[in-house]
C-alpha atoms as an extended CHARMM CRD file, in Angstrom:
* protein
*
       163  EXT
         1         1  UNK       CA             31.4250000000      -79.9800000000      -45.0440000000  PROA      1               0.0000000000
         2         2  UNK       CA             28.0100000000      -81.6970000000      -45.3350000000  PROA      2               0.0000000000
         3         3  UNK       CA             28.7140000000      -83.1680000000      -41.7180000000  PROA      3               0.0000000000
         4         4  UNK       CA             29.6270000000      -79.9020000000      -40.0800000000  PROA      4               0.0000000000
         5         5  UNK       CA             26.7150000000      -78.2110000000      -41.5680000000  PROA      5               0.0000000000
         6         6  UNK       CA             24.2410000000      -81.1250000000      -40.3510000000  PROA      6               0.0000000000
         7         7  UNK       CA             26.3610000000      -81.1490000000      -36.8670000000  PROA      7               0.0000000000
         8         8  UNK       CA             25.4180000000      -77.6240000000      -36.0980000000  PROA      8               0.0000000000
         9         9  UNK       CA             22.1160000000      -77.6370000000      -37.1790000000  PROA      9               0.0000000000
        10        10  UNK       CA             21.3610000000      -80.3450000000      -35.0520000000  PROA      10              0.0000000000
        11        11  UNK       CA             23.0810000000      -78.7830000000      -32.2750000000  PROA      11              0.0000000000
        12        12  UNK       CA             20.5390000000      -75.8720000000      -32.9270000000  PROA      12              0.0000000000
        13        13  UNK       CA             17.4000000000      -77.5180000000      -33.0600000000  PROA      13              0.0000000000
        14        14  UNK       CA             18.9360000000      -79.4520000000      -29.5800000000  PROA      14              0.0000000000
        15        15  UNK       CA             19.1780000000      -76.2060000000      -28.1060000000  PROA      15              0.0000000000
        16        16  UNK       CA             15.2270000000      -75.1930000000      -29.0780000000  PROA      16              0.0000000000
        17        17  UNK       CA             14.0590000000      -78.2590000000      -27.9610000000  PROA      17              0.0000000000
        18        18  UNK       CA             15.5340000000      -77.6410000000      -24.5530000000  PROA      18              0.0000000000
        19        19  UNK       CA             14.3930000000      -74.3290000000      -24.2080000000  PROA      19              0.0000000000
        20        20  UNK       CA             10.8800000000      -75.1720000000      -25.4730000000  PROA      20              0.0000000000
        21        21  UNK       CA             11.1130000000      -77.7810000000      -22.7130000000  PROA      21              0.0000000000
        22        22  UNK       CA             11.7910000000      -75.9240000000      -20.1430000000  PROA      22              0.0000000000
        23        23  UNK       CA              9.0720000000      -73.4430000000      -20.9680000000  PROA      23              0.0000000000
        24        24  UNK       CA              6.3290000000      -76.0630000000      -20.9670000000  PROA      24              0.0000000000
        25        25  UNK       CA              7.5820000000      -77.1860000000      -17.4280000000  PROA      25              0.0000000000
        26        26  UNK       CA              7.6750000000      -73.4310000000      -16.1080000000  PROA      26              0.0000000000
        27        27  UNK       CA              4.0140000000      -72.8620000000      -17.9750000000  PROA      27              0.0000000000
        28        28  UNK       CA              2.7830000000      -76.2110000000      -16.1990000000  PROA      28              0.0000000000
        29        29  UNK       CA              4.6010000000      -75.1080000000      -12.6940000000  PROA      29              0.0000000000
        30        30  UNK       CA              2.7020000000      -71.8650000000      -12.3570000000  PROA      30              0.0000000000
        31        31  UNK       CA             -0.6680000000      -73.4320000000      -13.8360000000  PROA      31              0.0000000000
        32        32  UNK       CA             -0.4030000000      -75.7460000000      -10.7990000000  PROA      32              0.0000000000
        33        33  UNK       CA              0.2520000000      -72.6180000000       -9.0120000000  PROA      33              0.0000000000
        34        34  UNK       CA             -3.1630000000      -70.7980000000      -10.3310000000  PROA      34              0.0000000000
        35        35  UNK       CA             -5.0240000000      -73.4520000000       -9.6850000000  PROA      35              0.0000000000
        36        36  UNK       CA             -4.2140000000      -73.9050000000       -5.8340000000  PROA      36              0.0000000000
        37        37  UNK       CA             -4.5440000000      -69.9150000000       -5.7460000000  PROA      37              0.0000000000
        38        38  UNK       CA             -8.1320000000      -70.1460000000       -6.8490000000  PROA      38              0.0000000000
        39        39  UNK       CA             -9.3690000000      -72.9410000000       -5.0090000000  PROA      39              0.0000000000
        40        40  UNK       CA             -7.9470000000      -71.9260000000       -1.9440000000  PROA      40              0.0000000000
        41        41  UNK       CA             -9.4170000000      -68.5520000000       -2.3480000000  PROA      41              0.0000000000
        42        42  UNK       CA            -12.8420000000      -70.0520000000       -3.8610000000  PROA      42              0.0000000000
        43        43  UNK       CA            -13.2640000000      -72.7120000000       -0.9800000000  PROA      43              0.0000000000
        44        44  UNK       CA            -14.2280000000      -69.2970000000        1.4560000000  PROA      44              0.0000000000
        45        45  UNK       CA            -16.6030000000      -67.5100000000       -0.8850000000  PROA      45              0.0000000000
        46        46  UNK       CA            -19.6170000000      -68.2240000000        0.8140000000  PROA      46              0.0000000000
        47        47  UNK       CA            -21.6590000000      -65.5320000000       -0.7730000000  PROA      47              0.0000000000
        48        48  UNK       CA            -21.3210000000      -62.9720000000        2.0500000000  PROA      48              0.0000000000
        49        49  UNK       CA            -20.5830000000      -59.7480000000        2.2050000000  PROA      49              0.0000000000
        50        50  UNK       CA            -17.3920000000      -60.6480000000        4.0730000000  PROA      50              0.0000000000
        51        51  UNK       CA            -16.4280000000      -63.6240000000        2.0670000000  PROA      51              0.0000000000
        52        52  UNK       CA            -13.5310000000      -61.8510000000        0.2370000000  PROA      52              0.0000000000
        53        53  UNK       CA            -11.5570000000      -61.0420000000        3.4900000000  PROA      53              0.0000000000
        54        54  UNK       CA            -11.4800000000      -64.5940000000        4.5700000000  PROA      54              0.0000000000
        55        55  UNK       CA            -10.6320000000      -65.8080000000        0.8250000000  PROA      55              0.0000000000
        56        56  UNK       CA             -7.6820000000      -63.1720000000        0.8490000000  PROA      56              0.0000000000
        57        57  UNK       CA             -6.4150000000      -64.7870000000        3.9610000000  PROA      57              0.0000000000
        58        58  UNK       CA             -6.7750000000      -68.5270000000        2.3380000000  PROA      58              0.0000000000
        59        59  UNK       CA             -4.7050000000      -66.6440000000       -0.9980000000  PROA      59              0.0000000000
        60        60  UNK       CA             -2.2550000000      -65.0100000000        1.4140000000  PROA      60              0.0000000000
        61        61  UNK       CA             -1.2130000000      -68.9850000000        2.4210000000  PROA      61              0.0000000000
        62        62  UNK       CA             -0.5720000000      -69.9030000000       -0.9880000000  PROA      62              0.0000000000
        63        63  UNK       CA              2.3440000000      -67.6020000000       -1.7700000000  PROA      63              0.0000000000
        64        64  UNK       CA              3.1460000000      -67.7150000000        1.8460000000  PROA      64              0.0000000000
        65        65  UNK       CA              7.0780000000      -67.6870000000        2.0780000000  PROA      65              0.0000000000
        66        66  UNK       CA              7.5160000000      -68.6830000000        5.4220000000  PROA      66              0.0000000000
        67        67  UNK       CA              6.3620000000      -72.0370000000        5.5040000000  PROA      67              0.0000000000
        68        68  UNK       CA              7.8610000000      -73.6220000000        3.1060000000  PROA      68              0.0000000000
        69        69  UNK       CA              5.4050000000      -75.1550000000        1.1620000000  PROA      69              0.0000000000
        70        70  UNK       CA              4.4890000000      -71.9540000000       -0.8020000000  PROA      70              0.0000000000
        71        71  UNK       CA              4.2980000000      -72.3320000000       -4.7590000000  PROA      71              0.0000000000
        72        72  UNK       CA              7.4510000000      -72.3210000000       -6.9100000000  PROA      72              0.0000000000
        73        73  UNK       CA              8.0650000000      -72.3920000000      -10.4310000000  PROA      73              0.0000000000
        74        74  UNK       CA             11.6740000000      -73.5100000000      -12.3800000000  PROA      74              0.0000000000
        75        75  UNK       CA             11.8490000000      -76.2670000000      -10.9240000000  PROA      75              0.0000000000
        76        76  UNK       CA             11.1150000000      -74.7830000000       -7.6290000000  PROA      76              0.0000000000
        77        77  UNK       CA             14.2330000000      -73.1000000000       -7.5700000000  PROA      77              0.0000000000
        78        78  UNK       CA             12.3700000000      -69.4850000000       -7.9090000000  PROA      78              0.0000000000
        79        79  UNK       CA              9.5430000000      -68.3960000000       -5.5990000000  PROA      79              0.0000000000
        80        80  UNK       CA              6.2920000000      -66.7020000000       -7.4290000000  PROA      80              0.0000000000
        81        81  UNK       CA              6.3850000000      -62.8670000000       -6.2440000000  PROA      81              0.0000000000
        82        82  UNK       CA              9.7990000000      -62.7290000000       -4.6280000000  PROA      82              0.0000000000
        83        83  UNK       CA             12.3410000000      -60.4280000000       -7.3470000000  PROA      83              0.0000000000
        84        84  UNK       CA             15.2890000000      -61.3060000000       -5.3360000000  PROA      84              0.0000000000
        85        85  UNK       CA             15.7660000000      -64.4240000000       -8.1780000000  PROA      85              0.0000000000
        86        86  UNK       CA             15.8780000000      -61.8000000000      -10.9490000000  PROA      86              0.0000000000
        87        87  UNK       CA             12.5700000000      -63.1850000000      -12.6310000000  PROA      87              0.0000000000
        88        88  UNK       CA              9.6350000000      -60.8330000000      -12.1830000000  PROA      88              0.0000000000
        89        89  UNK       CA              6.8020000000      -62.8180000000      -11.3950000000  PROA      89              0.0000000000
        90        90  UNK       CA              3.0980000000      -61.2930000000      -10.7220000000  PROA      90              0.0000000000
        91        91  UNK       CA             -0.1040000000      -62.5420000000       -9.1720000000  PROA      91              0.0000000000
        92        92  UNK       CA             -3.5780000000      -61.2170000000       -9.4400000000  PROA      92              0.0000000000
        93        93  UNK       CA             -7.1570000000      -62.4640000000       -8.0120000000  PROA      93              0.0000000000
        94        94  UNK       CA            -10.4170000000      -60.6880000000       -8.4140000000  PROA      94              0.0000000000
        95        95  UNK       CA            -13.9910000000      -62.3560000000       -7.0990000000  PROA      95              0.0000000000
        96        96  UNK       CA            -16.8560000000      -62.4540000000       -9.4480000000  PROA      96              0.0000000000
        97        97  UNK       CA            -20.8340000000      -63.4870000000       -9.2240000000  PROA      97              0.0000000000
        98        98  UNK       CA            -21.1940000000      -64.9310000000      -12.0660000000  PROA      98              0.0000000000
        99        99  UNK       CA            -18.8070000000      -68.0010000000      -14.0320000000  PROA      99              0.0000000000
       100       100  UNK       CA            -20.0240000000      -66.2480000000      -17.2180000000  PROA      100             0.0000000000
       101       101  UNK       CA            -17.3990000000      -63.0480000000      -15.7370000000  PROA      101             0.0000000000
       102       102  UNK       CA            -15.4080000000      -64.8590000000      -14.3600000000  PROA      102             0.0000000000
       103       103  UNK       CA            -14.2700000000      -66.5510000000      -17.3120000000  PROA      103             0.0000000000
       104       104  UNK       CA            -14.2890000000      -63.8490000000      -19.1690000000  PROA      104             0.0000000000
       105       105  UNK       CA            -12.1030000000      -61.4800000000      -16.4900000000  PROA      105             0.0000000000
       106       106  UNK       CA            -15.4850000000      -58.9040000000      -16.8790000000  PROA      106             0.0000000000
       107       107  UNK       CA            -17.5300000000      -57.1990000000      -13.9720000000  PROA      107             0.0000000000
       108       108  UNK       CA            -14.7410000000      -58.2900000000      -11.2830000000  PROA      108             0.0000000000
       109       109  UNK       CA            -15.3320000000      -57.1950000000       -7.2460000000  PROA      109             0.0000000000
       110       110  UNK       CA            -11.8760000000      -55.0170000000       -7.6390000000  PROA      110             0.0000000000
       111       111  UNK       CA            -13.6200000000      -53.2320000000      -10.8120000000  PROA      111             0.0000000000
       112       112  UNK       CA            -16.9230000000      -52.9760000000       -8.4320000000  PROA      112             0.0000000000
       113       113  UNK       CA            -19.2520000000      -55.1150000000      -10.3180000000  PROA      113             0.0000000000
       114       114  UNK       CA            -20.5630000000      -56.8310000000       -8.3480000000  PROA      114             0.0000000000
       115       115  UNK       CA            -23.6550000000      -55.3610000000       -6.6570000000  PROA      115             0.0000000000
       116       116  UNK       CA            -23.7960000000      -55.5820000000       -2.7150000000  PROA      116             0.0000000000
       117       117  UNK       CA            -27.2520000000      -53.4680000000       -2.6740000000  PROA      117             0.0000000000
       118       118  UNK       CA            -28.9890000000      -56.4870000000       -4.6020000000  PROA      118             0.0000000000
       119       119  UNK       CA            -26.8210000000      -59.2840000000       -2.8270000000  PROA      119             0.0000000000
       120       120  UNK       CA            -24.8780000000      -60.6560000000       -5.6920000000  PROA      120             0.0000000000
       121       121  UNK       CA            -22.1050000000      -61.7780000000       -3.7210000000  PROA      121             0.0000000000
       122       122  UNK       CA            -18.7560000000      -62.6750000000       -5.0460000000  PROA      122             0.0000000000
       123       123  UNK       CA            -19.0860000000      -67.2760000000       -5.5370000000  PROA      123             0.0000000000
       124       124  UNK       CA            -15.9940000000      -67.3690000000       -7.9490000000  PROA      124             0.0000000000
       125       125  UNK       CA            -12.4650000000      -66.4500000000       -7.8620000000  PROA      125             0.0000000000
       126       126  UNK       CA            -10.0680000000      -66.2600000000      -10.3460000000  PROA      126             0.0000000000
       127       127  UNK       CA             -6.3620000000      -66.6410000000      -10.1620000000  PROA      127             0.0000000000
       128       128  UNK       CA             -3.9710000000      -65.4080000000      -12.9640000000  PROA      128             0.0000000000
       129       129  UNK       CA              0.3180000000      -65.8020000000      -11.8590000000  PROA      129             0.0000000000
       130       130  UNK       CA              2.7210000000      -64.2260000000      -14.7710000000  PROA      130             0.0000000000
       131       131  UNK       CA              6.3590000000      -64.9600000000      -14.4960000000  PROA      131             0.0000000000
       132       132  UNK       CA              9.2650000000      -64.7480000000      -16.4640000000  PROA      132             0.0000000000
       133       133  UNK       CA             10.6710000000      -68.0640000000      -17.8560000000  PROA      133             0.0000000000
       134       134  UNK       CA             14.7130000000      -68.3670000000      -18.2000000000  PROA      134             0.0000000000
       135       135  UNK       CA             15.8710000000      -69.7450000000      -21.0990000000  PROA      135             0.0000000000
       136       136  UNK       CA             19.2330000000      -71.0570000000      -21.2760000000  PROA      136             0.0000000000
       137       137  UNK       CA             20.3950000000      -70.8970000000      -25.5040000000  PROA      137             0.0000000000
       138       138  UNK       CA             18.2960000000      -68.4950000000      -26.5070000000  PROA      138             0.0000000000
       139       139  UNK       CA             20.1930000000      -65.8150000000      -24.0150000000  PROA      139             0.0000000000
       140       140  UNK       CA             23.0220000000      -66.2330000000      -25.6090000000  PROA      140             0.0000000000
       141       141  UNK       CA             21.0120000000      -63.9610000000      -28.7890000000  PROA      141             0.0000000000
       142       142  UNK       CA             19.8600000000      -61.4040000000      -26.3810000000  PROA      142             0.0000000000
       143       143  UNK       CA             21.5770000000      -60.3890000000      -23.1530000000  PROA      143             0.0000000000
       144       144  UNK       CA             18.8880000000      -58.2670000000      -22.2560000000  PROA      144             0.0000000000
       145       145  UNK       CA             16.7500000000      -59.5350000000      -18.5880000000  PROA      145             0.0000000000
       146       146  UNK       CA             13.8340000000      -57.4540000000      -20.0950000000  PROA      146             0.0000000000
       147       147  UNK       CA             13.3440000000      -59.5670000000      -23.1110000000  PROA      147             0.0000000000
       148       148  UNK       CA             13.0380000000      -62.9850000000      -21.4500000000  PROA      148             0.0000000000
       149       149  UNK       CA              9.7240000000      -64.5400000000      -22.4710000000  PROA      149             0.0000000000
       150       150  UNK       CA              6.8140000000      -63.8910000000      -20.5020000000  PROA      150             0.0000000000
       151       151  UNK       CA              4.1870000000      -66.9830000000      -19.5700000000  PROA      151             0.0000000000
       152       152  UNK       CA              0.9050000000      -65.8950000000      -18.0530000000  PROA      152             0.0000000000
       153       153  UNK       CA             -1.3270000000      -68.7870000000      -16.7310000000  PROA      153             0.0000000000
       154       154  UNK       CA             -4.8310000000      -68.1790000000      -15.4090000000  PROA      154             0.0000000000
       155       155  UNK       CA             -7.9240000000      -70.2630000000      -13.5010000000  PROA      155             0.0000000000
       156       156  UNK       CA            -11.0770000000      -70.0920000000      -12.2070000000  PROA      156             0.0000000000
       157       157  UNK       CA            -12.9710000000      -72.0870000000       -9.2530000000  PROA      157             0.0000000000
       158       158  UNK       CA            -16.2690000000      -71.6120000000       -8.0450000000  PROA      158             0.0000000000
       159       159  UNK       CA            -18.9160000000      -73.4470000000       -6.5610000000  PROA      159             0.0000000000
       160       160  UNK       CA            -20.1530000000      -76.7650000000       -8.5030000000  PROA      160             0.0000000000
       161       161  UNK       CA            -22.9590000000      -76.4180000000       -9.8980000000  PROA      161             0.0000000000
       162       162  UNK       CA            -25.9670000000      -78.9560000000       -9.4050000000  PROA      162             0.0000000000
       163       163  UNK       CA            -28.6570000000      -79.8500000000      -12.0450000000  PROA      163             0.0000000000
């Protein structure tokens, strides 16, 4: 009896420490993901006026589909912003003056913060990619594609600064 009980509670604690796994992997798949999303945007914010248009087109070739080499999270099995895989998956990028908003997600361009009359020019992007994260024992409590767990990953990249 003892040996049954033990048996399936190891089984259990098997099963969490597979799906914890995979969740860390997912979490560190789309990190990698926000990070190439805000340097590639933050590598054409010159501090012009125009400097957002040519950053979208730099963020555009991150998630780009077509080539190939786009970001992809689950062991790149599932493509970040394509629902065909059943996973919703989300990406968002706003342009800020300051580090001091952009770290804290405050006074974005898309919220109009920053101030074009005075020439504070967007210098910092930041990056934030949400995805669902399949679990494989957990489902079997909840059958619902709703309740999967949600793992949100952000970053920021900017000019270095020099003192």
């Amino acid at each position: 009896m003892y040996f049954l009980f033990a048996t399936i509670a190891f089984l259990g604690f098997t099963a969490f420490a597979v799906d914890y796994g995979r969740l860390y992997l997912i979490q560190g798949e789309l990190q990698t993901a926000a990070d190439a999303a805000a340097l590639s945007a933050a590598l054409r914010l010159a501090g012009t006026a125009n400097a957002t248009d040519h950053a979208g087109d730099n963020l555009d070739a991150s998630f780009d589909s077509t080539s190939g080499f786009n970001n992809r999270f689950n062991l790149r099995m599932n493509q970040i912003g394509d629902a065909g895989s059943g996973l919703l998956t989300s990406t968002a990028v706003d342009y800020f003056a300051t580090l001091a908003d952009a770290l804290s997600n405050s006074n974005g361009a898309q919220a109009g913060g920053i101030d074009w009359g005075t020439g504070l020019f967007p210098k910092y992007a930041r990056a934030q990619v949400s995805a669902q994260a399949p679990v494989l024992f957990a489902s079997v409590f909840n059958n619902n594609a709703a309740g999967l767990p949600s793992i949100v990953v952000s970053s920021v990249a900017g000019p270095r600064d020099r003192k």
